[in-house]
C-alpha positions in Angstrom: -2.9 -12.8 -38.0 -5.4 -14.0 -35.4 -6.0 -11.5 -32.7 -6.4 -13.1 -29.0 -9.0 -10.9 -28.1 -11.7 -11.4 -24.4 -13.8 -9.2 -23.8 -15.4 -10.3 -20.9 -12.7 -10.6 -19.3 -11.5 -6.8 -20.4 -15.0 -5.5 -19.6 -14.3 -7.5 -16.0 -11.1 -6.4 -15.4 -11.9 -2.3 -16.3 -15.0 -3.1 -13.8 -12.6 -4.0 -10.7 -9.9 -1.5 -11.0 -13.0 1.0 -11.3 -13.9 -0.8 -7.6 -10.6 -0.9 -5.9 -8.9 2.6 -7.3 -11.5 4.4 -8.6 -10.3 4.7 -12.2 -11.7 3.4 -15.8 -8.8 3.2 -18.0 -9.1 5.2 -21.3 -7.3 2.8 -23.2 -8.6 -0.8 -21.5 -6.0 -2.8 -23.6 -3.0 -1.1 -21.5 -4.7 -2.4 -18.5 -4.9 -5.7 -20.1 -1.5 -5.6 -21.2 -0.6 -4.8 -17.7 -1.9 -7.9 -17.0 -0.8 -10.5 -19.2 2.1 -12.9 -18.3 4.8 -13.4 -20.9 4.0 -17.1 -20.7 0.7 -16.2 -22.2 1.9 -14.5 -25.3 4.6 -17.5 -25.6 2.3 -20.1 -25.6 -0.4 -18.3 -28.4 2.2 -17.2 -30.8 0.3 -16.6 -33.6 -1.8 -14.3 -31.8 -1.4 -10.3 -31.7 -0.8 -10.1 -27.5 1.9 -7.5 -25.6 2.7 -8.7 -22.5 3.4 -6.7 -19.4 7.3 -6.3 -19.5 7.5 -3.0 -21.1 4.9 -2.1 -18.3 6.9 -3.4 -15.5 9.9 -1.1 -16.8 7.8 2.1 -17.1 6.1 0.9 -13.6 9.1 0.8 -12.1 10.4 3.9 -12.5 6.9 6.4 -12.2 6.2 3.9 -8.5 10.0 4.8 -7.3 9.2 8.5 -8.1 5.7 8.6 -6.8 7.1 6.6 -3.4 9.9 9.2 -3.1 7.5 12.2 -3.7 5.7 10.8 -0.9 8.2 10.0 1.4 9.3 13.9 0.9 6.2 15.4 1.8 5.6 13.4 4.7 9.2 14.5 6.0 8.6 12.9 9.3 9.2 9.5 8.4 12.8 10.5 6.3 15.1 13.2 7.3 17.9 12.6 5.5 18.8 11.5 2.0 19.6 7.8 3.5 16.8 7.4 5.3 14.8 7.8 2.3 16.7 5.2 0.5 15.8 2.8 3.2 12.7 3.9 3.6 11.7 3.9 -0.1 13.2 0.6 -0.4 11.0 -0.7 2.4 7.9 0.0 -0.1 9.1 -0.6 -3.4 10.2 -4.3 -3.0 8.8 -7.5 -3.9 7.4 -8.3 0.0 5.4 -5.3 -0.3 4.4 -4.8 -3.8 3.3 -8.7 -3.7 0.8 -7.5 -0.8 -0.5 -4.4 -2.6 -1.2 -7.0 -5.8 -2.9 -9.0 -3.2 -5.2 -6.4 -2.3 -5.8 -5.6 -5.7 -6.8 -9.8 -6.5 -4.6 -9.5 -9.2 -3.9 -13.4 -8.9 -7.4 -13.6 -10.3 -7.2 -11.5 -13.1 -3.6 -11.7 -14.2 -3.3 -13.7 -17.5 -1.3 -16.5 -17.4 -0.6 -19.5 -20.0 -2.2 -23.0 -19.2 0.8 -24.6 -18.3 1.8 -21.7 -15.9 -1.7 -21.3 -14.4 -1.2 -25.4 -13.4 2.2 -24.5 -11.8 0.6 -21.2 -10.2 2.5 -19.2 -11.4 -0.1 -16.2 -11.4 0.4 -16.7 -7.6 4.0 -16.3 -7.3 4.7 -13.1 -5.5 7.8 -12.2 -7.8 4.9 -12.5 -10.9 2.5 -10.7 -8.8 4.8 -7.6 -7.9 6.1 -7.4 -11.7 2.2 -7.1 -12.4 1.8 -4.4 -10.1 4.1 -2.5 -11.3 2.9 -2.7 -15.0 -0.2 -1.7 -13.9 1.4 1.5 -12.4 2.9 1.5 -15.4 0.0 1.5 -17.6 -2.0 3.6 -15.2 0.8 6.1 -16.0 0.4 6.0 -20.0 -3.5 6.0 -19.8 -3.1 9.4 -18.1 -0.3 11.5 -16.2 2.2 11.7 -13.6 -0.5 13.8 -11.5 -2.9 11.1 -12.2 -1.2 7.9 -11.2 0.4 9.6 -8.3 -3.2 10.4 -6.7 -4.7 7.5 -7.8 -1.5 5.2 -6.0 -1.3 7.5 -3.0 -5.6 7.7 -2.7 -5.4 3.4 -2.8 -2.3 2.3 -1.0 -1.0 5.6 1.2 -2.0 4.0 4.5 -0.4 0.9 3.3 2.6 2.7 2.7 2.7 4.4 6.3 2.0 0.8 7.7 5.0 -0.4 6.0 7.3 3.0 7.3 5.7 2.4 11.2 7.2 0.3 13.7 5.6 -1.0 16.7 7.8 1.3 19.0 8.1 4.6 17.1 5.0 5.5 14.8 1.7 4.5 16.3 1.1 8.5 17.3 1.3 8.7 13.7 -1.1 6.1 12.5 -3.5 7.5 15.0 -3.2 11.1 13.5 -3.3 9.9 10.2 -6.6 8.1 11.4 -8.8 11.0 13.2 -7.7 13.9 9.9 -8.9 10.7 7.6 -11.9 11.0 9.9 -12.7 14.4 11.0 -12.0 14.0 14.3 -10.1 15.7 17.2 -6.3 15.0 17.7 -5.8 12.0 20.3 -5.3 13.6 24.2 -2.7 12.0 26.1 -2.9 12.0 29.9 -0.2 11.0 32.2 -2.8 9.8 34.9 0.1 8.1 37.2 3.7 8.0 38.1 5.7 5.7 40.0 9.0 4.5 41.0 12.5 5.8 42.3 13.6 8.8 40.5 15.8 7.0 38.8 13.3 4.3 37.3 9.9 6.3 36.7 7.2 4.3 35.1 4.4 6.6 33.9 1.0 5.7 32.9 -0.4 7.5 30.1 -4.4 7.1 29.0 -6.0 8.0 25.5 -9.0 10.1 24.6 -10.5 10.9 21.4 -13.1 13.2 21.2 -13.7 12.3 25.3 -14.0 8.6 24.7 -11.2 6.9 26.7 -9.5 4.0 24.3 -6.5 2.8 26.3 -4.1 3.0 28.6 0.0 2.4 28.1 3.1 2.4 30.4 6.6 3.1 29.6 9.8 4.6 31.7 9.3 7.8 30.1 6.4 10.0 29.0 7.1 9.5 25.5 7.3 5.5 25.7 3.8 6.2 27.8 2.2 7.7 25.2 3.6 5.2 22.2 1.8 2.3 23.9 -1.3 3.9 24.8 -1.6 4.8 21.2 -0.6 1.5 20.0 -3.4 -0.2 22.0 -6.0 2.1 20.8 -4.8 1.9 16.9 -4.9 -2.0 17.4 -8.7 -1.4 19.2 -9.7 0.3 16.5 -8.3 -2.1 13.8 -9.9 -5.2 15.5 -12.8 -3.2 15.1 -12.4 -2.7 11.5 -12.3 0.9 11.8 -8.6 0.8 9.8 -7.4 -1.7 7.8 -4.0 -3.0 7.3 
């Protein structure tokens, strides 16, 4: 039986998941099964190729767990048993695990037959997702639960907060996540001006970090205040490349 066997690419492949997650597979055929298209193993059938599918199923299930393991220890984003539903749901989907593969450049590396690479199919987000997940899959067998949960949460945990925050709600968390990444001090919020019948306050509220003064945000109540100031310093320090979405 002829063996479809590329090195190169293998040897390429190992080399850019060492890059982006800091791993080297053990076994570097699961990461090349991981990434090899069922229209590939159609098209050579005489050759001795696995494609991802099994991954995808295993992938599945160990990203669901390690999502929900995270969404569990960082209780303030999920309070109750539905809101982790919804909120697991908002990571693990094809929107968002179509970005992470995106991040990864798995459209460049994921194996596809001829005929599919015309079509572009390696570039269809549903194909791209599936791939994903069979790499968490195979990232899984290479090692341990422990393993692939560190190595997902180390790669894609702000990613996964991004996804959870909402303009209006969470950038006070983005910001603390930002400065503990960092070393640095907590954000200080100042409520520098008030103004407006008692019944229609507006207050003013301006951000510090470590004494350097960021921004400034309004809202009709202190809490509103402080959400826009923060959100106008996480966005002044994204456009300066300090975070990355």
């Amino acid at each position: 039986m002829k063996v479809y066997n590329d090195n190169e690419f293998k040897s390429n492949i190992i080399n850019h998941m060492k890059n982006v997650m800091h791993y080297e597979f053990n076994d570097p055929n699961l990461c090349l099964e991981a990434l090899t298209h069922s229209s590939l193993k159609n098209e050579l059938i005489y050759a001795d190729i696995l494609d991802n599918e099994k991954l995808e199923f295993i992938g599945d299930a160990v990203l669901d767990l390690i999502v929900s393991n995270f969404l569990l220890s960082e209780n303030k984003y999920s309070n109750t048993e539905g809101e982790l539903t919804i909120n697991r749901a908002k990571i693990v989907n094809e929107k968002s695990l179509y970005k992470f593969a995106k991040y990864m450049s798995l459209d460049n590396y994921l194996r596809v037959s001829n005929s599919a690479k015309k079509m572009r199919v390696h570039q269809s987000s549903g194909v791209l997702a599936d791939a994903f997940e069979a790499l968490v899959g195979a990232l899984f067998l290479d090692s341990n639960f422990e393993t692939a949960d560190r190595i997902i949460l180390n790669t894609f945990k702000e990613k996964f907060i991004l996804i959870l925050c909402d303009d209006n709600l969470n950038y006070k968390g983005l910001l603390n996540e930002y400065v503990t990444k960092n070393n640095l001090s907590l954000p200080n919020y100042e409520i520098i001006d008030v103004t407006g019948p008692d019944h229609d306050r507006t207050y003013t509220s301006r951000l510090s970090i470590e004494g350097e003064y960021l921004s400034i945000g309004k809202g009709h109540s202190i809490k509103k205040a402080e959400q826009e100031s923060a959100k106008y310093a996480f966005k002044k320090l994204e456009a300066k490349g300090h975070v990355k979405n």
